[in-house]
C-alpha positions in Angstrom: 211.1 -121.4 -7.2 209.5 -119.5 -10.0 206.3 -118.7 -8.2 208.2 -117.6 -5.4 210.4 -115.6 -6.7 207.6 -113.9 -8.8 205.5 -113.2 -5.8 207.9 -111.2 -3.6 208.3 -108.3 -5.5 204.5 -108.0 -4.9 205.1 -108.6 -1.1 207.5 -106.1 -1.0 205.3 -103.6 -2.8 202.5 -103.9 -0.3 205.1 -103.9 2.5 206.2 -100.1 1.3 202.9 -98.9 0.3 201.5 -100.3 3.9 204.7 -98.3 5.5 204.0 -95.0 3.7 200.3 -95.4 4.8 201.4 -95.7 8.1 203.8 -92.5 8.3 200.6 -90.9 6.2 198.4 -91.7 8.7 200.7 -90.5 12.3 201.4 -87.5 9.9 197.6 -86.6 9.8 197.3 -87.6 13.4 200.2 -85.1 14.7 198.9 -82.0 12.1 195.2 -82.5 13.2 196.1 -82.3 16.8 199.0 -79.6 17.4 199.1 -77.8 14.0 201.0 -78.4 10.9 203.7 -75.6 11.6 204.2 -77.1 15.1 205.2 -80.9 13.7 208.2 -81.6 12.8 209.5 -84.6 10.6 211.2 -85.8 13.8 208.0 -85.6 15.9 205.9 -88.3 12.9 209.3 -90.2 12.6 208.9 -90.8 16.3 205.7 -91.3 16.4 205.6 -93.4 13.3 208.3 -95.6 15.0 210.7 -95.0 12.0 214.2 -93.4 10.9 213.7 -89.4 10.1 215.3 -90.8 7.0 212.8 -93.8 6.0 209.9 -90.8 6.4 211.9 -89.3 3.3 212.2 -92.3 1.3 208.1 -91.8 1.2 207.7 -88.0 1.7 210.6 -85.3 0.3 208.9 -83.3 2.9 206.2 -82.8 4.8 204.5 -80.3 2.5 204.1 -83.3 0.5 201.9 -84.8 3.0 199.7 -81.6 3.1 199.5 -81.9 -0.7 198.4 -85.5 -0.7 195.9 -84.6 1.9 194.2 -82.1 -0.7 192.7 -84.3 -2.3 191.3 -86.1 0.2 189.5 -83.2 1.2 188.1 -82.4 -2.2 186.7 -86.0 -2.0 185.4 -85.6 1.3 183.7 -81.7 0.3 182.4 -84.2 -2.8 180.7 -86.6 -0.3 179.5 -83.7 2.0 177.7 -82.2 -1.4 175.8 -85.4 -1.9 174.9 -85.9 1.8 173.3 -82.9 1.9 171.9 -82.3 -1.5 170.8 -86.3 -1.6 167.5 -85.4 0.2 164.1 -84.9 -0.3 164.2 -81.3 1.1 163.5 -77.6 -0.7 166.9 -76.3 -2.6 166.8 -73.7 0.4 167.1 -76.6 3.0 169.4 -78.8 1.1 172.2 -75.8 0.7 172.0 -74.4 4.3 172.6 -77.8 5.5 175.8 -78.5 3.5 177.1 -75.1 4.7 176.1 -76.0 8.3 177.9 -79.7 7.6 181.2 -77.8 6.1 181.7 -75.4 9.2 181.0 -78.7 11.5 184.0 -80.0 9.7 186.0 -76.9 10.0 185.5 -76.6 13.4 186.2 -80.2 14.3 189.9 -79.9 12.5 190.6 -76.4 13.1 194.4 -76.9 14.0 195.4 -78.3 10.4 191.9 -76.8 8.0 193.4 -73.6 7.5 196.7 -74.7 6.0 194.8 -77.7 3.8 192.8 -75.4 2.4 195.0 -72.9 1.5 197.3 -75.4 -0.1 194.3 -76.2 -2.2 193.5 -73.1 -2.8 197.6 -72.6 -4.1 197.3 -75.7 -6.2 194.0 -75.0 -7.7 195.6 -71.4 -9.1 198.6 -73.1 -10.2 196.7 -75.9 -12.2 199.0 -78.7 -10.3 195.8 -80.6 -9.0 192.4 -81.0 -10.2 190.4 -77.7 -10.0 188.5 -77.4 -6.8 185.8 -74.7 -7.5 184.9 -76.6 -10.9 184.8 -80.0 -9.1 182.9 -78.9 -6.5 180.7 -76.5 -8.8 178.6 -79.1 -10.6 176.9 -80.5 -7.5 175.3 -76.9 -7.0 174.9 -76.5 -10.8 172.6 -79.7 -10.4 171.1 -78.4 -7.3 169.7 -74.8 -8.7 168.5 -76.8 -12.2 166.6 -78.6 -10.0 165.3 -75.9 -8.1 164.4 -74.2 -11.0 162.1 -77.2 -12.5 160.3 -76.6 -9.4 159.8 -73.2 -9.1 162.1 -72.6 -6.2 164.7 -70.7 -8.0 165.2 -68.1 -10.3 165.1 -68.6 -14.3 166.3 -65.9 -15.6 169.6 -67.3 -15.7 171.6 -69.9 -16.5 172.0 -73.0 -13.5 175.4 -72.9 -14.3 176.0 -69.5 -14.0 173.7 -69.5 -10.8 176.2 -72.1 -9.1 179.2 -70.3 -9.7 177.8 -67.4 -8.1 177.0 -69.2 -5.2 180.3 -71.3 -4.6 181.9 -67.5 -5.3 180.0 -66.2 -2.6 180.7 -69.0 0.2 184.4 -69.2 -1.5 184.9 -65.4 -0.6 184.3 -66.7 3.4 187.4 -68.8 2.6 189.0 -66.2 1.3 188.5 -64.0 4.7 189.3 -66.7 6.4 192.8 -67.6 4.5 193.4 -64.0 5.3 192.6 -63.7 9.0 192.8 -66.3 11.7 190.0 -65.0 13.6 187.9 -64.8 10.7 185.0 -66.1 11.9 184.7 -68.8 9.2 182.0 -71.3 11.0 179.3 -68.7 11.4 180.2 -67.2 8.0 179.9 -69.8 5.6 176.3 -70.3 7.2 175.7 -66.8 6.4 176.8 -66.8 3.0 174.8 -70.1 2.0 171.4 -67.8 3.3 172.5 -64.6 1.7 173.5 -66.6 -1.4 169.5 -68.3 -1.2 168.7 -64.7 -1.4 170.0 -64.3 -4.6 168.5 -67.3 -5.8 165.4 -67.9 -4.9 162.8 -67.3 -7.2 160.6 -64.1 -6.8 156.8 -63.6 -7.5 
């Protein structure tokens, strides 16, 4: 009776978290495909098969989702970064190709990007979540080191410094972006990792 009784609270735990997985997931589902302002709580309770009210036992809103999905985004921009900068290709190849990966993405989840990355954005100012330009800064900080042990890039400055010049530079695409719907983000951020290779690369 002991055992038993010991192991249901466990049950029960993985029940819930299994539940708020679920309404996670539908949530994700119905933002990707018709837009985060066009889904209503009502609209993933449906679709979730639950109560309106069980989704707020889980969720006080569904802001709180978009929150929770920041971070899975500065995990997945992590595991774009290493794709693309995990090769045995010049600096100049390596960075192009993670800006060319990045607008893929964009493009692909165009209905729900724009409001995921500006709550990140919101977050990352605020100093509620992890910092996204510093997480995601150390990857390229790594990159331009390397390039300049090889002679690819400049060394008159600082790696460090180097990277957070060119995360500023594809970060201000973002910025346009945030600004303007029909910014157009997916041939920017291209742009900017080449003009940012510019201002990189070493000279003769």
């Amino acid at each position: 009776m002991s055992d038993a009784s010991s192991a249901t609270p466990g049950r029960r735990e993985r029940r819930k978290q299994a539940l708020r997985q679920h309404i996670f997931d539908t949530a994700v589902s119905l933002f990707t495909r018709q837009g985060f302002r066009e889904t209503t709580v009502e609209q993933i309770a449906e679709a979730a098969d639950i109560a309106p009210a069980t989704f707020f036992n889980h969720f006080r809103n569904k802001q709180a989702v978009l929150v929770e999905m920041t971070s899975m985004v500065v995990n997945h921009v992590h595991d774009l970064l290493e794709r693309a900068f995990d090769r045995d290709a010049d600096v100049r190849t390596r960075l192009v190709g993670f800006a060319e990966a990045a607008a893929a993405d964009i493009g692909e989840a165009s209905s729900i990007a724009r409001d995921v990355v500006l709550t990140m954005v919101r977050a990352d100012s605020e100093g509620t979540e992890a910092p996204y330009l510093v997480y995601v800064q150390q990857p390229f900080a790594d990159l331009l080191l390397e390039g300049q042990e090889r002679g690819e890039v400049r060394d008159d400055l600082d790696a460090a410094f180097l990277a957070e010049m060119v995360v500023g530079m594809m970060n201000s695409t973002i910025t346009g972006w945030l600004a303007r719907p029909d910014y157009p983000i997916e041939k920017a951020i291209c742009q900017s990792a080449e003009f940012a290779w510019d201002a990189v690369k070493s000279r003769p």
